[in-house]
TORKOL-4160 file (C-alpha; in steps of 0.2 Angstrom, whole numbers, padded with zeros to 4 digits, m for minus):
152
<pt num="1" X="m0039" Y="m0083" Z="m0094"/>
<pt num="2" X="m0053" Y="m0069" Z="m0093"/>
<pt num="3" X="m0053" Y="m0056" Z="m0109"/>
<pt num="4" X="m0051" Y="m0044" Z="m0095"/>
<pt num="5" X="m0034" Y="m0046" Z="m0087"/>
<pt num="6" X="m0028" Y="m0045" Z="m0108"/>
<pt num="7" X="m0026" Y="m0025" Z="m0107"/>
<pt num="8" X="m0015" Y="m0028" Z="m0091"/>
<pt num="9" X="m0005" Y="m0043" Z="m0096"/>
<pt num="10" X="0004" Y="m0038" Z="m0113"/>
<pt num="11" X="0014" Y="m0019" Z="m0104"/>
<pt num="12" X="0017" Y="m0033" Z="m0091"/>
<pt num="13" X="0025" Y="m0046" Z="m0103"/>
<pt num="14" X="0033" Y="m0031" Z="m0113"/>
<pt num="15" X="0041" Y="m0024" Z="m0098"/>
<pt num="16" X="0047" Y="m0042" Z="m0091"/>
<pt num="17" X="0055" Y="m0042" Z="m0110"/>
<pt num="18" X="0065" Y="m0026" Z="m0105"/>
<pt num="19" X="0087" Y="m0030" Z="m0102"/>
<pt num="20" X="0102" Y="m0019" Z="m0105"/>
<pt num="21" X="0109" Y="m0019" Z="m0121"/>
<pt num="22" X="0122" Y="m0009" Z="m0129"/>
<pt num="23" X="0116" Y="0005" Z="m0140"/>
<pt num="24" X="0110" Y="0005" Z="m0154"/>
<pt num="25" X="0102" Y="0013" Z="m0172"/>
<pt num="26" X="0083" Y="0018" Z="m0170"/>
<pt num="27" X="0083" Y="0017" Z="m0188"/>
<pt num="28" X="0069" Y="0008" Z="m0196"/>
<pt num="29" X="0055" Y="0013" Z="m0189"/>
<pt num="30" X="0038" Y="0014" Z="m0201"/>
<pt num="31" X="0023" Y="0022" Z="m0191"/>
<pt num="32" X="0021" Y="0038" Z="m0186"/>
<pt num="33" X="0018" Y="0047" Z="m0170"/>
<pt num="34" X="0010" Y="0063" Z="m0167"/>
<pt num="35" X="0010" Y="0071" Z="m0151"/>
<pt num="36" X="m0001" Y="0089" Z="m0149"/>
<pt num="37" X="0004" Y="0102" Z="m0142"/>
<pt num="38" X="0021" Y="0107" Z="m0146"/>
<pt num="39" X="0022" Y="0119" Z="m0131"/>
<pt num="40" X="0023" Y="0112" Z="m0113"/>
<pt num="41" X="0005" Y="0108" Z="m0108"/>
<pt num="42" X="m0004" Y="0119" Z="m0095"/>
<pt num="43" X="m0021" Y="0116" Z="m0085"/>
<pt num="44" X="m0035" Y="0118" Z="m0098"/>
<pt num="45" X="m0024" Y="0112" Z="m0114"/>
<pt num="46" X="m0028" Y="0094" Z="m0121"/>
<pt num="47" X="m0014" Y="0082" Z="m0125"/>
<pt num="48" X="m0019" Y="0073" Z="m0140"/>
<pt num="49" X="m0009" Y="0057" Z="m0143"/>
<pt num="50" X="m0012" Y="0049" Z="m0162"/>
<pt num="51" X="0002" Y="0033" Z="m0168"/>
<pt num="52" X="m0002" Y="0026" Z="m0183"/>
<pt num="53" X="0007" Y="0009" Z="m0190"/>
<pt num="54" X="0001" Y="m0009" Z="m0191"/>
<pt num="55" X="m0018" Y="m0012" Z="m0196"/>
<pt num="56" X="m0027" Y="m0024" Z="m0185"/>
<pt num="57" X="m0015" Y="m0025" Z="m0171"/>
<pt num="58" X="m0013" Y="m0020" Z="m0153"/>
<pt num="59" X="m0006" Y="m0004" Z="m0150"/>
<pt num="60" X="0007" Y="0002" Z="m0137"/>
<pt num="61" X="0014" Y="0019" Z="m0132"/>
<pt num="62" X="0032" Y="0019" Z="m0125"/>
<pt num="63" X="0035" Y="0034" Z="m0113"/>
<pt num="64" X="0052" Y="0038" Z="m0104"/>
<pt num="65" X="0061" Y="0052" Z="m0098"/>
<pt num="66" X="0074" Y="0052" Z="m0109"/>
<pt num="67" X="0079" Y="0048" Z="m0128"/>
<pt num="68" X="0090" Y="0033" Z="m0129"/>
<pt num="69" X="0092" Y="0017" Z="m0138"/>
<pt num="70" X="0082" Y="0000" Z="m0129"/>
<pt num="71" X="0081" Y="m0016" Z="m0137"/>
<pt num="72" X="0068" Y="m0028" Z="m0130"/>
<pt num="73" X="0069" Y="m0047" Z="m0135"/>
<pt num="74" X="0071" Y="m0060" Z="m0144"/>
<pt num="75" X="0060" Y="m0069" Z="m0133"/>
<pt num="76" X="0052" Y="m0088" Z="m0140"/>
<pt num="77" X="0041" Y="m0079" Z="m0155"/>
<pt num="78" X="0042" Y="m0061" Z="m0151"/>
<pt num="79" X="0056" Y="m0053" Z="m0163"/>
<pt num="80" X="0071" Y="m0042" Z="m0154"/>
<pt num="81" X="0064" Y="m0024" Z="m0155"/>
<pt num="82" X="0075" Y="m0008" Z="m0154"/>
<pt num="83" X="0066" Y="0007" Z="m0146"/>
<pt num="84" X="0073" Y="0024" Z="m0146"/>
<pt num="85" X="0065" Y="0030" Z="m0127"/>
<pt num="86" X="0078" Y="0028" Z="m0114"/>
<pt num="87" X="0080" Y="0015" Z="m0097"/>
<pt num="88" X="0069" Y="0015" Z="m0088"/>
<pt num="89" X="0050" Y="0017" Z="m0098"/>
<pt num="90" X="0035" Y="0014" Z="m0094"/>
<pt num="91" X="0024" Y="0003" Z="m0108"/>
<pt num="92" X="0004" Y="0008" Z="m0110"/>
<pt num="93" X="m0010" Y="0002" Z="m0120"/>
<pt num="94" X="m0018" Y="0012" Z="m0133"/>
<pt num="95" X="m0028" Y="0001" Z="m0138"/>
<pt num="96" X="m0032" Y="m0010" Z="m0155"/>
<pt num="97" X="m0029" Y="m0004" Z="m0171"/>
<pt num="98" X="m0044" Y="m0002" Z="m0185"/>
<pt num="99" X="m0042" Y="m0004" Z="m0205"/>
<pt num="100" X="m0032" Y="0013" Z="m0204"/>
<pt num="101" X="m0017" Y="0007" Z="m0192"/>
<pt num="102" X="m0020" Y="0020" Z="m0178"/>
<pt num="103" X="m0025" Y="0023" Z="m0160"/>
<pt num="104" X="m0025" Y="0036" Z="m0146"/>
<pt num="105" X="m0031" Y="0048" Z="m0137"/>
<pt num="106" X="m0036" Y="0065" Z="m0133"/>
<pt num="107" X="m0036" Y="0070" Z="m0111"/>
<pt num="108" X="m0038" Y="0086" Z="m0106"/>
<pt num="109" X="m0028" Y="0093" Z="m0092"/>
<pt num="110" X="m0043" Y="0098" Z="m0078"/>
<pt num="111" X="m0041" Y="0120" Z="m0076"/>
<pt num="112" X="m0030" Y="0125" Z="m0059"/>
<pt num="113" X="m0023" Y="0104" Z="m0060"/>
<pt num="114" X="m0006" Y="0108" Z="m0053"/>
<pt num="115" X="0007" Y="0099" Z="m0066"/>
<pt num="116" X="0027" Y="0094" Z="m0060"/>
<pt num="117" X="0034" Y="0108" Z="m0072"/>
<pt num="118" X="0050" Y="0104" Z="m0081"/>
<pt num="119" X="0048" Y="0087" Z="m0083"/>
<pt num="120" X="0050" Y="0082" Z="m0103"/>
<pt num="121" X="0045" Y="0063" Z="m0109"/>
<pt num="122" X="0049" Y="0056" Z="m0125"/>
<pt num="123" X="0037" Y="0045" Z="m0131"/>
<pt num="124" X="0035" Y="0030" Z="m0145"/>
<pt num="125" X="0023" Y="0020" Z="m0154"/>
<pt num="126" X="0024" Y="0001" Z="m0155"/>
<pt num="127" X="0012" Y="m0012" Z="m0165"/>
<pt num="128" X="0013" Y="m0028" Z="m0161"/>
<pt num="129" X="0004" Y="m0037" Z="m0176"/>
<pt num="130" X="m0002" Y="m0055" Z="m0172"/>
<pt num="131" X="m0002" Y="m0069" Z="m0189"/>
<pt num="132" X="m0009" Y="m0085" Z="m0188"/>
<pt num="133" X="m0008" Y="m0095" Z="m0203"/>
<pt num="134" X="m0011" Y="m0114" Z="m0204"/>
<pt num="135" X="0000" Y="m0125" Z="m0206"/>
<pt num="136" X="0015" Y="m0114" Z="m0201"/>
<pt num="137" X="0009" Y="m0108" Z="m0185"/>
<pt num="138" X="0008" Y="m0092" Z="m0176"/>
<pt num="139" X="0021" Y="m0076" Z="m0180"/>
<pt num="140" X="0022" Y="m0058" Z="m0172"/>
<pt num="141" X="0025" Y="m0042" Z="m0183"/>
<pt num="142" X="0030" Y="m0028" Z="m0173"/>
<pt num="143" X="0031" Y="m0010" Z="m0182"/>
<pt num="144" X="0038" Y="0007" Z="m0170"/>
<pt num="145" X="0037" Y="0024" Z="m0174"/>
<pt num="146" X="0046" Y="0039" Z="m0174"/>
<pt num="147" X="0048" Y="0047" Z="m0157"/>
<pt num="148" X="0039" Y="0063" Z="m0151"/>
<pt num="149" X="0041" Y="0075" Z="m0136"/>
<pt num="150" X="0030" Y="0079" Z="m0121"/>
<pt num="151" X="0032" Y="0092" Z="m0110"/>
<pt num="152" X="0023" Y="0094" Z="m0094"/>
């Protein structure tokens, strides 16, 4: 498989991982998530996106419409993960994490860009940490964070 495809395959797995499931606590998660600004965004504002968690790991950003309660999983290694974004979410890549756990971004919304208006997403953070060590085999870690807001 070409390194190239990777950035495309993993939302595409996470996604496929996606199912019903009755609600549940969104307690537990250990990263944070930062989401700027606090105001809905207008053309010429930049959105700056900053989650922080796992070291070393591949970094995801959950984005719904709605709050809610979605667990993803157990699924072969990958461990059952509760979100707190609502059905149905979209998964994208931040990217892979450094020595300080964190990845994101800063875009800045194009002057006269015409935006939807009223539209409000909740977003989350989600680390998924790959372990390999020999003899035991391969495990996966996954951290989420707290939840922030969007408006557009």
């Amino acid at each position: 498989m070409r390194m190239s495809r990777l950035p495309f395959l993993l939302p595409a797995l996470v996604l496929s991982l996606v199912g019903s499931a009755p609600a549940q606590s969104c307690a537990g998660a250990t990263g944070t998530l930062t989401v700027t600004p606090d105001a809905c965004v207008q053309p010429g504002d930049t959105i700056s996106i900053d989650s922080c968690g796992a070291s070393g790991a591949i970094a995801l950003l959950a984005v719904s419409e709605s709050a809610g309660s979605t667990t993803i999983g157990p699924f072969g290694p990958f461990p059952a993960v509760t979100l707190c974004v609502g059905e149905p979410f979209v998964i994208l890549p931040l990217g892979f994490t450094g020595a300080d756990g964190c990845a994101g971004f800063d875009l800045t919304i194009p002057p006269g860009a015409t935006l939807p208006g009223d539209v409000n997403l909740v977003l989350q953070g989600v680390f998924i940490d790959f372990n390999f060590t020999p003899p035991s085999g391969l495990s996966f870690t996954v951290v989420t964070t707290n939840t922030d807001t969007l408006c557009l």
